[in-house]
C-alpha positions in Angstrom: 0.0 0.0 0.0 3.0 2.3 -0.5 1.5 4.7 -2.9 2.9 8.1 -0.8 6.2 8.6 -3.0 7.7 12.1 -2.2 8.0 14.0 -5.9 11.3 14.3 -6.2 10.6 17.0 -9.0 9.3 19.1 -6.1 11.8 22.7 -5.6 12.9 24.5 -2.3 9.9 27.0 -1.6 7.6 24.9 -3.3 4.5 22.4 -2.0 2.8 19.6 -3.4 -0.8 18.4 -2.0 -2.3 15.0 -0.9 -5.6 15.2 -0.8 -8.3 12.8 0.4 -6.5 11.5 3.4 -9.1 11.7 6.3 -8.8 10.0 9.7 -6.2 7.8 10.1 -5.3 8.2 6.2 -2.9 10.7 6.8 -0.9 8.6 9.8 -0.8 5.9 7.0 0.4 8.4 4.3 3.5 9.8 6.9 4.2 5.8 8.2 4.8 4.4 4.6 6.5 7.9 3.6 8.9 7.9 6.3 9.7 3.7 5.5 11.2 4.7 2.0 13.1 7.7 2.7 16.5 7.4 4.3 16.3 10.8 6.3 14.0 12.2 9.0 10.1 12.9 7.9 9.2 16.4 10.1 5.4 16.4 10.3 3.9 20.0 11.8 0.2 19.7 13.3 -1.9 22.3 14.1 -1.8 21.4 17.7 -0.1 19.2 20.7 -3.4 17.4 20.4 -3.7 16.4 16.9 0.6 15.9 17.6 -0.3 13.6 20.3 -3.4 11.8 18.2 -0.9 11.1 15.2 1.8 9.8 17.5 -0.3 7.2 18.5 -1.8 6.3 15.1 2.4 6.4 13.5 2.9 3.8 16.2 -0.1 1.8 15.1 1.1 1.8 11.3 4.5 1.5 12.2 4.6 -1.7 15.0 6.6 -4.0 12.7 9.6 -1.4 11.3 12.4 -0.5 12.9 11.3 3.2 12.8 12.6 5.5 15.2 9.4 8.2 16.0 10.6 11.4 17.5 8.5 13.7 19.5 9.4 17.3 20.6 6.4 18.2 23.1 4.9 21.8 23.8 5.8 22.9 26.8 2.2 23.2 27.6 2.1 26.5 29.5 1.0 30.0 27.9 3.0 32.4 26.3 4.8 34.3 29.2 3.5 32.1 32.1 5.0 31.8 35.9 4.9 28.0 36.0 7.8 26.0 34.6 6.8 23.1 32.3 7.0 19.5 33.9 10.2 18.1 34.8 9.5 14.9 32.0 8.2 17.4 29.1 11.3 18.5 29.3 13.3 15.4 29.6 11.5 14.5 26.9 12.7 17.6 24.8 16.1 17.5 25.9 16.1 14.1 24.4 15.0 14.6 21.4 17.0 17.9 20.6 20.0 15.7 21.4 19.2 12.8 18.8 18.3 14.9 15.7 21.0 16.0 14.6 22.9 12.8 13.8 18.8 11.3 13.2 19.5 9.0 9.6 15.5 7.7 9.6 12.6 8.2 11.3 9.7 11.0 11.9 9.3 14.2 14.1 5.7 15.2 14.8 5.8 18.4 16.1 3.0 21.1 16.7 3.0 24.2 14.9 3.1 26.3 18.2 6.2 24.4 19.3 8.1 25.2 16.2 7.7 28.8 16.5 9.8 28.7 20.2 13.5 29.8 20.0 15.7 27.2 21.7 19.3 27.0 23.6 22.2 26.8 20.6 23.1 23.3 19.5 26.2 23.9 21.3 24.6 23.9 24.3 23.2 20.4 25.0 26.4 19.2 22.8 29.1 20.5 25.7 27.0 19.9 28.1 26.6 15.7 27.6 28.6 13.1 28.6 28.6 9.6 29.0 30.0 6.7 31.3 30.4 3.1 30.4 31.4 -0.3 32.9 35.0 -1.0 32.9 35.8 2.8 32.6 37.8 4.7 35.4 36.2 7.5 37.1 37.1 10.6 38.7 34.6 11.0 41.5 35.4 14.8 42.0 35.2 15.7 38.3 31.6 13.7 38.1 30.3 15.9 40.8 31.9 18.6 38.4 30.3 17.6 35.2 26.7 16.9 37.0 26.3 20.7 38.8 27.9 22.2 35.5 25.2 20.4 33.2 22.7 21.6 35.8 21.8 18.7 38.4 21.2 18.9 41.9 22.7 17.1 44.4 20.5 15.7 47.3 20.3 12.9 49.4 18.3 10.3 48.0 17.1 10.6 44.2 14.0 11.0 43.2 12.9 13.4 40.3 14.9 14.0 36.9 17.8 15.9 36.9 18.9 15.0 40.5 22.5 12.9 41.7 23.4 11.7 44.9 26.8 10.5 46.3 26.7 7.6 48.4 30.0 5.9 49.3 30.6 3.6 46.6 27.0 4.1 45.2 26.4 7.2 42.4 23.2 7.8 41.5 22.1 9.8 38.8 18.2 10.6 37.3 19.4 12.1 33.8 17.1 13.4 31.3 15.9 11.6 28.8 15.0 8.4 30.9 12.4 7.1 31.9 14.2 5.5 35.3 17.1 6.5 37.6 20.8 5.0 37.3 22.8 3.2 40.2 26.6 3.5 39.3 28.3 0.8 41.6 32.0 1.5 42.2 34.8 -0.7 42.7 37.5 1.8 43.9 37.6 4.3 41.0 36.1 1.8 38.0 32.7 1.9 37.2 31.8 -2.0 38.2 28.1 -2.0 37.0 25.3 0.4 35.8 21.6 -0.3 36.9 18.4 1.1 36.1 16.8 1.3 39.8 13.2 2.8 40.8 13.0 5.8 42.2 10.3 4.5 45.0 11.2 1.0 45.6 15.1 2.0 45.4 15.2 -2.3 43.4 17.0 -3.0 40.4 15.4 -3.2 37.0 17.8 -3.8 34.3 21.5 -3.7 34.2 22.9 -1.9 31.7 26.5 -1.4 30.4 27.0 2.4 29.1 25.2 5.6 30.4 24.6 8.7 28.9 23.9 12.2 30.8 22.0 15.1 28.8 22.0 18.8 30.3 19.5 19.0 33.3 17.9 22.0 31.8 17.6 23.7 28.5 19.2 26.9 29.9 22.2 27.0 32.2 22.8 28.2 35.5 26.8 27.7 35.9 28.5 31.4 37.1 29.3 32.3 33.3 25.9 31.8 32.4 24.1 33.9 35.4 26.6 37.0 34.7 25.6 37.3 30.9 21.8 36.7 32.1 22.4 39.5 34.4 24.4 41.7 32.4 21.8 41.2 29.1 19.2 41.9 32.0 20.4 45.2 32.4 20.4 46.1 28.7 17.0 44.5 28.1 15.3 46.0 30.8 17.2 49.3 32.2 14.6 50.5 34.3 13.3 47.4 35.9 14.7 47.4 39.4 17.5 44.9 40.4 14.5 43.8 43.3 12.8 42.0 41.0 12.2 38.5 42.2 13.7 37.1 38.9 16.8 38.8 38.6 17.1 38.3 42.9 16.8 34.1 41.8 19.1 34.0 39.2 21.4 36.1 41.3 21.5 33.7 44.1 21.7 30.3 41.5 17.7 29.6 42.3 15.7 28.9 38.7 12.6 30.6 39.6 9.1 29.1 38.0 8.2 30.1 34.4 12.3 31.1 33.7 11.8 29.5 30.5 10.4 32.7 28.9 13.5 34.5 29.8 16.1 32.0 27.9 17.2 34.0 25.5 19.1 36.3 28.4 21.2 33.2 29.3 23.0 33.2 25.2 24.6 35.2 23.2 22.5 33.7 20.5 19.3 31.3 19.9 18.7 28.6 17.7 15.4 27.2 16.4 14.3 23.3 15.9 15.2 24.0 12.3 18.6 24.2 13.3 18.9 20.7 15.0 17.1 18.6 11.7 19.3 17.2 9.8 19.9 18.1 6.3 18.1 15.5 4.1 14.8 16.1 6.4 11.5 16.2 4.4 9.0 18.2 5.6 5.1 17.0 5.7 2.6 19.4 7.3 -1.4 19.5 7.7 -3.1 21.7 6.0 -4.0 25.4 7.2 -0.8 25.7 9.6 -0.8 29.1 8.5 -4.0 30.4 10.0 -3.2 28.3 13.1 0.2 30.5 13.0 -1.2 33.9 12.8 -3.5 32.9 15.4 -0.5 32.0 17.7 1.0 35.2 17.2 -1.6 37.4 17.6 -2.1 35.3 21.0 1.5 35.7 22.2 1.4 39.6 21.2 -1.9 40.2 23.0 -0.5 38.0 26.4 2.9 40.8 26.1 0.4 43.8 26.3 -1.3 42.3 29.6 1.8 41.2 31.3 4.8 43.9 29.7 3.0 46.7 32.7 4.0 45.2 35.8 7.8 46.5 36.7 8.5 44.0 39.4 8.5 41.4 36.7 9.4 42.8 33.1 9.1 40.6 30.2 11.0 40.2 26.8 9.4 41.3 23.6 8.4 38.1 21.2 10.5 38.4 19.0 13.1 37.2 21.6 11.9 34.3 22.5 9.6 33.3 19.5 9.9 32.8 15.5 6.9 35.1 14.1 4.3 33.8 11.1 7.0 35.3 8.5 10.4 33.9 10.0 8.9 30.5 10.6 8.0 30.3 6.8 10.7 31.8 5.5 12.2 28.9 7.1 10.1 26.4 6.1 10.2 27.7 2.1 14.2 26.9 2.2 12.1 22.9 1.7 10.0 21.2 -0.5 7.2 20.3 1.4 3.8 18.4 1.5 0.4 19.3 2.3 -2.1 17.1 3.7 -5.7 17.5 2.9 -8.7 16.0 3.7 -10.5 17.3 0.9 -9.7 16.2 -2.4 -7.3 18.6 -4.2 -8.2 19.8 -7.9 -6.2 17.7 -11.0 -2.7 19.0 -11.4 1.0 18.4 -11.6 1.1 19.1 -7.7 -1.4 17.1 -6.4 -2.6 13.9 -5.9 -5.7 12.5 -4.3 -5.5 8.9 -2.6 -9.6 8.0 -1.8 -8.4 7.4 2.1 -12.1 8.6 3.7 -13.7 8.2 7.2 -15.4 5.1 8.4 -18.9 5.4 7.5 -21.8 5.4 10.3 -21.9 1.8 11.6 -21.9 2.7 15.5 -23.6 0.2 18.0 -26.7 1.1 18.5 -27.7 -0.8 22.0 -31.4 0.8 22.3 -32.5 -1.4 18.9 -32.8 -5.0 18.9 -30.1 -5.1 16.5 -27.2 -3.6 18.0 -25.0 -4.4 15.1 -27.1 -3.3 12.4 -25.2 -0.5 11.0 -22.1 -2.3 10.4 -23.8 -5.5 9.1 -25.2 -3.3 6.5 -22.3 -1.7 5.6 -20.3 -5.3 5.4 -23.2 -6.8 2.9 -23.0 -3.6 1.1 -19.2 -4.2 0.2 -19.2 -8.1 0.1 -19.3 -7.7 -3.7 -15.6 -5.6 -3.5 -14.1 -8.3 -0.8 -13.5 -5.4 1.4 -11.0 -6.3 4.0 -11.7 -5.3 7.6 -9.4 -5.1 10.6 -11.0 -4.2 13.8 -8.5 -2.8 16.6 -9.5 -2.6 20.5 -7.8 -0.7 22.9 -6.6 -3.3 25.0 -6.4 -7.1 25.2 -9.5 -6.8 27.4 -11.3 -5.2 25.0 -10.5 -7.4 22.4 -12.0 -10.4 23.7 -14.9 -8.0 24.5 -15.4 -7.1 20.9 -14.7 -10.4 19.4 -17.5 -11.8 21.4 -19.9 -8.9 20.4 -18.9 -9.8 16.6 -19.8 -13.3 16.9 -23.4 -12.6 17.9 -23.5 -11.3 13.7 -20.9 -14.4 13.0 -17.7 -12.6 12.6 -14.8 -14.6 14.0 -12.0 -12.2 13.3 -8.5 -13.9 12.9 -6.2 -12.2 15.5 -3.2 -9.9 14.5 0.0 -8.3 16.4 -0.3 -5.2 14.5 -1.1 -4.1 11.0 2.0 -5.1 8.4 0.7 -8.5 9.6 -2.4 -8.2 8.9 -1.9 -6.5 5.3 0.4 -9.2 4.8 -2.1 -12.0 5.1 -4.9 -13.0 3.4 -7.5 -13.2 6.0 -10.9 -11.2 5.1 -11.0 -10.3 8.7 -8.9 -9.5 11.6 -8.6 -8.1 14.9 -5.7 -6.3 16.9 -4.7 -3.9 19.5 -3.6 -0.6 19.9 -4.6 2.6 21.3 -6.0 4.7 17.8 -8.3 7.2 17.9 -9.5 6.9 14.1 -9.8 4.3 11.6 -9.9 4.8 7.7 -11.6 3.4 4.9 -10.2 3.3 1.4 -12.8 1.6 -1.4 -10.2 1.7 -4.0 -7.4 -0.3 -1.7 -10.4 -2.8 -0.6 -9.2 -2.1 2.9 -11.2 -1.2 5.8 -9.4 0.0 9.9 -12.6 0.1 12.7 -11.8 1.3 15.9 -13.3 1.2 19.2 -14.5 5.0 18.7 -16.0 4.5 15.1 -18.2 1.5 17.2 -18.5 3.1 19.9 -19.0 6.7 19.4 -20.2 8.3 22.6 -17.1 6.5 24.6 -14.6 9.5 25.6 -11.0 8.4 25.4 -8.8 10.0 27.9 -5.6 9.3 27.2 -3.3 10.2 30.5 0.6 10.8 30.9 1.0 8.8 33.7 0.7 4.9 32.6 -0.2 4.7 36.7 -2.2 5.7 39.5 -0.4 7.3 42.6 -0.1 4.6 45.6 1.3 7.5 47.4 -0.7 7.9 50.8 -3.3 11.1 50.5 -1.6 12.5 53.9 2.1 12.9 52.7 2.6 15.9 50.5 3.6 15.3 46.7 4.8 18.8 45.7 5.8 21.9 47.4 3.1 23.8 46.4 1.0 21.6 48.7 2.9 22.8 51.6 1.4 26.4 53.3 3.7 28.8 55.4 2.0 28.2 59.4 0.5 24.9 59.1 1.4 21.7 61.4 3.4 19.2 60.0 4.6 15.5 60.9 8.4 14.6 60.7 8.3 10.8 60.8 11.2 10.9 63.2 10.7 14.2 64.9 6.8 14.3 65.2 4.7 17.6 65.2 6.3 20.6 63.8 5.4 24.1 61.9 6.4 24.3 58.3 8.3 28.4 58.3 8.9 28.3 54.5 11.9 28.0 52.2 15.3 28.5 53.3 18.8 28.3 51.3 21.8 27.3 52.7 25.2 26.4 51.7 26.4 22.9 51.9 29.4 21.4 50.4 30.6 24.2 48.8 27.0 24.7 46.6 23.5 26.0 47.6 20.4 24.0 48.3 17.0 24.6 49.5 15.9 23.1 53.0 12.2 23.1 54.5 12.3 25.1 57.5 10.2 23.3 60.6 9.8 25.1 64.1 9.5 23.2 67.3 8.5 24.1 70.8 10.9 26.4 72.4 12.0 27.6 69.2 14.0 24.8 68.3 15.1 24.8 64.2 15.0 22.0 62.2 16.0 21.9 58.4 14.6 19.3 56.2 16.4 19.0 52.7 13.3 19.7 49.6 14.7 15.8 48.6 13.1 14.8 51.8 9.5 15.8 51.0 8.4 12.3 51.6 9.3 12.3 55.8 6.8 14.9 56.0 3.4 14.8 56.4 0.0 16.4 57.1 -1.4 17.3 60.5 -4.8 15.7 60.7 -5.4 15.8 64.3 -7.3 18.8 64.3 -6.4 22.6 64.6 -3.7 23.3 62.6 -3.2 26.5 65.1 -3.0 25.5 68.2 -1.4 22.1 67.1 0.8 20.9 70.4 4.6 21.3 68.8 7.0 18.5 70.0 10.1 18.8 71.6 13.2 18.1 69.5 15.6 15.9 71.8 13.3 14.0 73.8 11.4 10.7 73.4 8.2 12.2 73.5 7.3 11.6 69.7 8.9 7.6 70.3 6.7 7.0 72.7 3.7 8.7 71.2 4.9 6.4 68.3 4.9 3.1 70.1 1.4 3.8 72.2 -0.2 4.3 68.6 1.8 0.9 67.6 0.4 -0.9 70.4 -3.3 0.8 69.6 -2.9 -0.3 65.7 -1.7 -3.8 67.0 -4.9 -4.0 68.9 -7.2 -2.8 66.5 -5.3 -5.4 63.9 -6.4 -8.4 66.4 -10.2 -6.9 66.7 -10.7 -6.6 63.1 -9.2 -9.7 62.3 -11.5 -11.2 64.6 -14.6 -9.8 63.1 -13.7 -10.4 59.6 -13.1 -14.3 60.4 -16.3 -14.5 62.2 -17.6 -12.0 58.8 -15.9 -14.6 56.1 -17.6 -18.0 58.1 -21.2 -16.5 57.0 -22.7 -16.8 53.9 -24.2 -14.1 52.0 -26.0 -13.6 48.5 -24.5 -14.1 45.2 -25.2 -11.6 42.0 -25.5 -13.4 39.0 -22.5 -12.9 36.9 -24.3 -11.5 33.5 -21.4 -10.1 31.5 -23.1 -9.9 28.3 -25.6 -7.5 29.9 -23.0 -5.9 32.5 -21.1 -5.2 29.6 -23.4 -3.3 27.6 -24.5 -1.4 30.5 -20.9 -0.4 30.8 -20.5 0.6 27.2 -23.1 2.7 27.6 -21.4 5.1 30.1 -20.6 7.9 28.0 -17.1 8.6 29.4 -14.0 6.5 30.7 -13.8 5.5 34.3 -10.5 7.1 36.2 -7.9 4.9 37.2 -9.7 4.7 41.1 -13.2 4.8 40.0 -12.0 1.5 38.0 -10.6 0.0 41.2 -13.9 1.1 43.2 -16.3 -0.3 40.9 -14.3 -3.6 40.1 -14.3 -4.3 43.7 -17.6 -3.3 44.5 -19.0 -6.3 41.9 -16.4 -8.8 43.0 -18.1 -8.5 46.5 -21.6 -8.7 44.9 -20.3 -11.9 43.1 -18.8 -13.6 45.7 -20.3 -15.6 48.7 -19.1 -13.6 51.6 -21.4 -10.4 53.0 -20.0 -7.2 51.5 -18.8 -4.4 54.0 -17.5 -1.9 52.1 -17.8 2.1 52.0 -17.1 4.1 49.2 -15.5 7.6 49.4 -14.6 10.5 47.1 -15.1 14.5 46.6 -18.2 15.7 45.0 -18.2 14.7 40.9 -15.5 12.2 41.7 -17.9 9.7 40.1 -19.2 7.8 43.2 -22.5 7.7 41.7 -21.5 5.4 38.7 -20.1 3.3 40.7 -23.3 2.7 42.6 -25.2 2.5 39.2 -23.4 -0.5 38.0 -23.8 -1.9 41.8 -27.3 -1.7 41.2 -27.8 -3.3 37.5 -25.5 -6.2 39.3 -28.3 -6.6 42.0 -31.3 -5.8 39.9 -30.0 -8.6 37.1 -29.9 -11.1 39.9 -33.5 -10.5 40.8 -33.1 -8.3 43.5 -34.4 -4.8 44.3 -32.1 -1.7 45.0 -32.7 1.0 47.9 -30.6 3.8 47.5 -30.7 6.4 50.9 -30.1 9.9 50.4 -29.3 12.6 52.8 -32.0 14.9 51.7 -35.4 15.1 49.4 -33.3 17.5 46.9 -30.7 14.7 46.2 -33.2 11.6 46.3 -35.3 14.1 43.0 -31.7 14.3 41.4 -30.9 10.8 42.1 -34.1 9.5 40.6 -33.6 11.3 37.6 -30.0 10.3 36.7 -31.1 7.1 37.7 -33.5 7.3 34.9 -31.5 8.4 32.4 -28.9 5.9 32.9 -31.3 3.2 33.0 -33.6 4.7 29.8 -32.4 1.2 28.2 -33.1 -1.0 30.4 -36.8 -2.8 31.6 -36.3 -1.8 35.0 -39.0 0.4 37.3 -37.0 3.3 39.0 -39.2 5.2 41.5 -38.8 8.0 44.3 -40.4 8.0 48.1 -39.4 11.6 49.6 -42.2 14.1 51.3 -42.0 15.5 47.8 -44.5 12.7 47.1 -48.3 13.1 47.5 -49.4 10.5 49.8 -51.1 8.5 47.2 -48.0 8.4 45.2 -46.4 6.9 48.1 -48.3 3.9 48.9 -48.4 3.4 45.0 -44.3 3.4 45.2 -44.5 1.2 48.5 -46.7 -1.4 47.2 -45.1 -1.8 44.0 -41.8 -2.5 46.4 -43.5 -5.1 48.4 -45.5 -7.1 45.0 -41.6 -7.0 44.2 
């Protein structure tokens, strides 16, 4: 299916045009581009969304090649923000700004707002990498040299990117770029072993026998770099007082939030992505980049009117820190490049149209008595063309879930690993997995992609950065920003203390920041910001008048072993009930999965990673033999109600009745109408008893409860 040749006819400056390439046509179109050309395909979206959505769908059509994908994320904050992007954005920049330039084959999806930033020179990340390897002999002193120069922070135990810590014959090191910390293991002064180790556990995952160690930052902060950024400060802004909490950070070595927008002070000169590609790159881009550009700039020049007025914190015009419409096309016109359409484009020497259109209207309809119609019809319409279909599910779950719903209209769909193998085959129909949020449909190709969302239309797909949900207990404090100047705190080995703020001091010869906790009698204690996790909340009631501990006494162990004891004794009680609880026999739900299933396909969103876990566990106590004894908690619109809903069709299917208590007449009204909704599809009676009710109505409700 490798019709997407790139003209080689086509001049600097000038563009050709794919037309017709809707949904996941113009994934396809970049995957089998980027497969014959030996360079790097640069792709420019109109935004870190539709960046993100063709990510996902290059992986999809590119499972089975040994294709490198590239992606340089936005730094998803507005133009001039305070708040610094997240630490693993820019990991995940500094990464790929370091592998471009020597990049042979691949593709670079990139969003058209991201390629307007002005980035650190190439020099930059180039003197500031280095690399390690087992067997190699190591100067301890010059590592800790190398790691503050390139912008890490030393601290005691390493946690987040861009952090080292020096542990007798242990180094360990979380660079940029990775997705884990490294463990250097030292034998004297040779490097005996490198392991990959997590961050939490502090366990070994993979041993590995090179390491190597990108910038920390994409600025730096060595004493070179701070005197230019002060001296271009004074140029760029000579009436802007030297009080000014940003110039007052830099001055002291402190990167203050939302520095980012003030990178060009810290060079002599900028570079742009355009610099780091390169030279055989081919450019690809979606069509009407240009509005979407104009729009950007207008954007970033009417955020520099609000925010240029306040004189405490001056900001730099945008041409300083971003390309404008003009410069990023005059760079772009130095390539030939390709437009993709979803329209078809008019006949002509510089275009081509490829008949790649959207899956037609064959969602599940679950209200008729023929949930599959749609896509029944739409098969018998094209059995005369042998269309061939591959179906793709989300997840392995999902799969199984979909093949059985198939079977009810006789589709066994042969299974695939991805799609080369299924285009490779000869099987009418198949069925993989892979998380794609479009399918595509070309008539003239025979072939057919469905996805979950072209079946199941109303579902919303959230897709998440974090792969898992925090374990972390809700009473220790995950960021600073949780932590409030005043308020009681608990130091696991001190006890109860009052968090004072920030503090720097100087230690080994560099600067780090330290918690500041007050005890009684004024006693000081300094908790290094690495050691966020031995601290925290105060739940024991008024954060004011919290009692403070003493430091140096054994007040706090005591307290510490009387609450032991009390936990120890609690432990024996409840394990006593719960033996006595598992001995009894309760009722067990039918497990209908056909039906539980398409009650759950019918929720119009996707469950978060706990309402999952509450739900799940709810039905596995409704399906098993033991009485449940569970409580469910969780803010307001945290979706507790769902999970009750599901509880219910699990009791209701078994021939049982539901009661759901409410606090008040106004929620048991709102109740019976969500209820409703929910249940619209479904022969089941949902009523109300509240004084809302005449008293007719009532008795009506109450008999109808007790004829079952």
């Amino acid at each position: 299916m490798n019709r997407f040749q790139y003209p080689e006819s086509i001049a600097p400056g000038n563009k050709h045009h794919w037309g017709e390439l809707h949904s996941a046509g113009r994934a396809l179109a970049i995957a089998e581009h980027a497969k014959s050309h030996a360079g790097l395909t640069v792709v420019i979206t109109r935004s870190a969304r539709e960046a993100d959505e063709q990510t996902r769908a290059l992986e999809f059509f590119s499972a089975r090649r040994d294709l490198p994908m590239h992606h340089f994320p936005d730094w998803e904050t507005l133009p001039y923000d305070i708040f610094s992007p997240h630490q693993e954005i820019i990991s995940t920049r500094l990464r790929t700004l370091a592998t471009l330039p020597h990049a042979t084959q691949g593709t670079l999806i990139v969003p058209l707002q991201t390629l307007m930033h002005r980035l650190a020179p190439t020099e930059f990340i180039a003197s500031r990498t280095f690399s390690y390897e087992v067997g190699e002999l190591i100067d301890r002193e010059q590592l800790r040299q190398q790691l503050s120069h390139a912008g890490y922070r030393k601290v005691e135990t390493v946690f987040n990117h861009g952090e080292y810590a020096f542990r007798g014959a242990l180094i360990d090191v979380y660079p940029m770029g990775y997705a884990t910390p490294f463990r250097l293991d030292l034998l004297d002064d040779e490097i005996e072993s490198i392991r990959l180790f997590d961050s939490e556990s502090q366990r070994t995952t993979e041993t590995i026998e090179s390491l190597e160690i990108l910038p920390a930052r994409e600025f730096p902060l060595d004493p070179e770099a701070t005197n230019l950024f002060l001296n271009n400060w004074h140029v760029n802004f000579p009436n802007s007082p030297a009080r000014c909490p940003v110039y007052r950070d830099i001055s002291a070595g402190i990167a203050p939030q939302g520095i980012e927008y003030f990178l060009a002070l810290f060079f002599k000169n900028t570079s742009t992505l355009f610099d780091y590609l390169p030279q055989n790159s081919r450019f690809l881009s979606f069509a009407g980049i240009e509005t979407v550009a104009e729009q950007f700039w207008h954007d970033i020049n009417t955020r520099y009117t609000d925010y240029a007025i306040d004189i405490e914190r001056p900001i730099l015009k945008p041409k300083d820190i971003f390309l404008s419409t003009e410069q990023v096309f005059q760079h772009l016109r130095q390539h030939p490049r390709i437009v993709l359409h979803d329209a078809a484009q008019a006949g002509s020497s510089d275009s081509n149209n490829y008949g790649i259109l959207d899956v037609p209207n064959i969602g599940v309809e679950s209200k008729t008595t023929a949930p599959l119609g749609k896509l029944q019809n739409f098969l018998n319409s094209e059995r005369q063309r042998a269309l061939r279909v591959l179906f793709c599910a989300e997840s392995a779950g999902r799969r199984e879930v979909l093949s059985d719903l198939l079977a009810k209209i006789d589709i066994a769909p042969e299974i695939f690993p991805n799609w080369d193998a299924f285009i490779g085959s000869n099987a009418p129909m198949g069925i993989t997995t892979h998380a794609i949020d479009q399918g595509l449909y070309s008539p003239s190709e025979g072939i057919c992609l469905i996805t979950e969302g072209e079946l199941f239309g109303q579902q919303v797909f959230q897709r998440r950065r974090r792969s898992q949900a925090s374990k972390a207990p809700d009473n220790l404090f995950k960021s600073l920003a949780e932590l409030k100047v005043g308020s009681a705190v608990v130091h696991i080995d001190h006890g109860v203390g009052r968090y004072c703020g920030l503090q720097t001091l100087k230690v080994d010869k560099s600067e780090q920041e330290f918690l500041l906790l007050t005890y009684a009698d004024d006693a000081k204690l300094y908790v290094p910001v690495a050691s966020l996790h031995v601290i925290s909340r105060f739940g024991a009631g008024d954060q004011v008048h919290a009692p403070l501990h003493r430091l140096g006494t054994d007040k706090w162990d005591k307290a510490k072993e009387k609450a032991a004891k009390q936990v120890n004794d609690t432990a024996v009680e409840l394990l006593d009930i719960y033996s006595r609880r598992a001995a009894q026999k309760g009722f067990s739900c039918d497990d209908n999965v056909e039906d539980y299933s398409q009650f759950c396909n019918e929720f119009p969103f996707e469950e978060t990673a706990d309402q999952q876990d509450a739900i799940e566990a709810v039905r596995r106590d409704l399906l098993g033999a033991q009485p449940m004894d569970r409580l469910i908690c969780g803010d307001v619109g945290f979706g507790k109600t769902e999970v009750a809903m599901r509880a219910a069709f699990t009791a209701v299917s078994s021939g049982k009745q539901v009661v759901i208590l409410v606090p008040t007449t106004l929620l048991a009204q709102q109740h019976l109408d969500n209820f409703r909704d929910r249940f619209a599809n479904w022969p089941i009676s949902i009523n109300a008893l509240s004084r809302f009710n005449t008293q007719r109505e009532q008795h009506t409700v109450i008999a109808a409860v007790e004829s079952g």
